[in-house]
C-alpha positions as CSV (number, residue, x, y, z in Angstrom):
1,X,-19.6,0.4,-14.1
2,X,-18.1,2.9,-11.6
3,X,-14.7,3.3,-10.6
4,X,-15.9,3.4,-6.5
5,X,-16.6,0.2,-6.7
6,X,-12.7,-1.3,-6.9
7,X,-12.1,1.6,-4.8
8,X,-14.4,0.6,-2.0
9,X,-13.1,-3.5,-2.6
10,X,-10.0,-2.3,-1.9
11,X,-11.2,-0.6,1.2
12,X,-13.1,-4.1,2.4
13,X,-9.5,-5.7,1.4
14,X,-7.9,-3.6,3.9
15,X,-10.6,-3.8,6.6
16,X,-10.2,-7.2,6.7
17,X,-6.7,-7.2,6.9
18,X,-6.6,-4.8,9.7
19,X,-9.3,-7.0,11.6
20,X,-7.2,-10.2,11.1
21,X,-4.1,-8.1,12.5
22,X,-6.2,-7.6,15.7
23,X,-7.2,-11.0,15.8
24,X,-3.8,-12.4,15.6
25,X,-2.7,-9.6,18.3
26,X,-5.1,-10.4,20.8
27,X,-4.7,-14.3,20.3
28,X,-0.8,-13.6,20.6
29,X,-1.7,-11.4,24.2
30,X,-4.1,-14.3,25.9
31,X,-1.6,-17.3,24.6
32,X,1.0,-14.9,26.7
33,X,3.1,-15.0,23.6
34,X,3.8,-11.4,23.7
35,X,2.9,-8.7,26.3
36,X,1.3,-5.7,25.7
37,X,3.7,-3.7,26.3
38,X,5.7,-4.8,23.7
39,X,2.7,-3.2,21.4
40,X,3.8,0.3,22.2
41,X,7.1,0.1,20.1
42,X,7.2,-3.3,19.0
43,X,9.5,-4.0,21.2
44,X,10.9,-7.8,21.8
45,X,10.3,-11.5,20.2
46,X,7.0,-12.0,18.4
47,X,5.9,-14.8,16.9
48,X,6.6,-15.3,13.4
49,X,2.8,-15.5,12.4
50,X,2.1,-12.4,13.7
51,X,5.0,-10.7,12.0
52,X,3.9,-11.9,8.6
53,X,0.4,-10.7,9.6
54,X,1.7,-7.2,10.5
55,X,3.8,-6.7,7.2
56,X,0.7,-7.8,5.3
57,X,-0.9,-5.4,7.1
58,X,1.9,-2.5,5.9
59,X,1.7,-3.6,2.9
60,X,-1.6,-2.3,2.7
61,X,-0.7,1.2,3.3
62,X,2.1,1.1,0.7
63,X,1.3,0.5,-2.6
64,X,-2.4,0.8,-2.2
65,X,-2.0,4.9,-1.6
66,X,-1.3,5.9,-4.9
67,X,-4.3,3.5,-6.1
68,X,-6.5,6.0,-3.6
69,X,-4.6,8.7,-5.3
70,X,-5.4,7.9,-8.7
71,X,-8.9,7.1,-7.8
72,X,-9.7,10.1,-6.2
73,X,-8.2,12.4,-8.8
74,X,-10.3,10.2,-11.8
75,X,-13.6,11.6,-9.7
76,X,-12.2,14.6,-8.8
77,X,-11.2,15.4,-12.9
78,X,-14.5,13.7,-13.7
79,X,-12.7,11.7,-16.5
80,X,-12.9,8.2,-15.7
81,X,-13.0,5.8,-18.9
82,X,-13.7,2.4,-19.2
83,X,-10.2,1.5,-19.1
84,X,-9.5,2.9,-15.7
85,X,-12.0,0.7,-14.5
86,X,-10.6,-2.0,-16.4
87,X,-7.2,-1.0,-15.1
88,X,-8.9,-0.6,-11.2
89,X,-10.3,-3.8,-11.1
90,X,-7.1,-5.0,-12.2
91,X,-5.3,-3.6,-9.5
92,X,-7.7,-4.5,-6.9
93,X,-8.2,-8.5,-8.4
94,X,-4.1,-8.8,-7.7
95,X,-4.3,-7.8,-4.3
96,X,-7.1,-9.6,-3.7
97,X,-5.1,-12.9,-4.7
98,X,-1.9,-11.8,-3.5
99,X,-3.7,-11.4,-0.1
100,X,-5.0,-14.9,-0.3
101,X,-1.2,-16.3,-1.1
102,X,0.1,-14.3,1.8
103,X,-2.3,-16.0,4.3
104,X,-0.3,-19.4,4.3
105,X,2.7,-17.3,3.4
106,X,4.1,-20.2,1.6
107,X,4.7,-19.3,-2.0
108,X,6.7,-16.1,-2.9
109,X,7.4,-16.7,-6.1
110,X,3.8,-17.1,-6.8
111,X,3.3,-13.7,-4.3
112,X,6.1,-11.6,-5.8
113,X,4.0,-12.5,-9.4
114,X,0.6,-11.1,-7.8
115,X,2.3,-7.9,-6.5
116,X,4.0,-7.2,-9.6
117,X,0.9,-7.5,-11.4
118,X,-0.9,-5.1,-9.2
119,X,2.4,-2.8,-9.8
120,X,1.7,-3.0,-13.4
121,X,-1.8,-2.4,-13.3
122,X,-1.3,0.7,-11.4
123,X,1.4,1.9,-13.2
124,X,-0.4,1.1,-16.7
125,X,-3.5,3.7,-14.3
126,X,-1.2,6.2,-14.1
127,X,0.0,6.6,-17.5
128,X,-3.2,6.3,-18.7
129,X,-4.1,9.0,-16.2
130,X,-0.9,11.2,-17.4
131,X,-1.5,11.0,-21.2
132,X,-5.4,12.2,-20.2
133,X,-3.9,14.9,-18.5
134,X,-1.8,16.1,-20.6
135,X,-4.7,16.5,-24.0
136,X,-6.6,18.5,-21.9
């Protein structure tokens, strides 16, 4: 197994999320919910859909950088193991399903457990990435 292939999942992940966060932009625009305008700074009332949408979407570009990070220095070092994959997949498998609870946006108890598993995951990456670094 290959350590691009979370890495690309979690590219697909964000893809998706950023082509639901059009969606729900242009739906918001035509329902004359919000005006474009209010795009260029977010600027005034928006629906509360759309604002959950649009923090799901941050979210994407928060945590998910230092999985890129690690990912790219494992190829770059040329020492990925087994267990970074394992620990990749990990990371990738608890945003996948804390992506799926965020879509109702109901839950965030069961959220807050998905995201701190992802934490851990990548924080367990990391370490594991760390000790490598330091027996060379």
């Amino acid at each position: 197994m290959n350590i691009v292939y979370p890495l690309l999942t979690m590219v697909i992940l964000t893809l998706i999320v950023t082509i639901r966060l059009l969606f729900f932009a242009v739906k918001s625009i035509i329902k004359g919910e919000v005006h474009i305008k209010q795009y260029r700074i977010y600027d005034g009332e928006f629906p509360a859909k759309f604002i959950s949408v649009r923090q799901h979407y941050k979210n994407m570009f928060e945590m998910p950088i230092l999985f890129y990070l690690l990912c790219t220095l494992l190829i770059i070092s040329d020492s990925v193991a087994p267990l970074d994959i394992q620990l990749a997949w990990g990371f990738v498998i608890f945003r996948i399903l804390h992506s799926i609870s965020r879509i109702p946006n109901k839950n965030v108890n069961i959220r807050f457990g998905l995201f701190a598993g992802s934490f851990i995951m990548l924080v367990a990456g990391w370490v594991n990435y760390g000790v490598k670094s330091i027996n060379c």
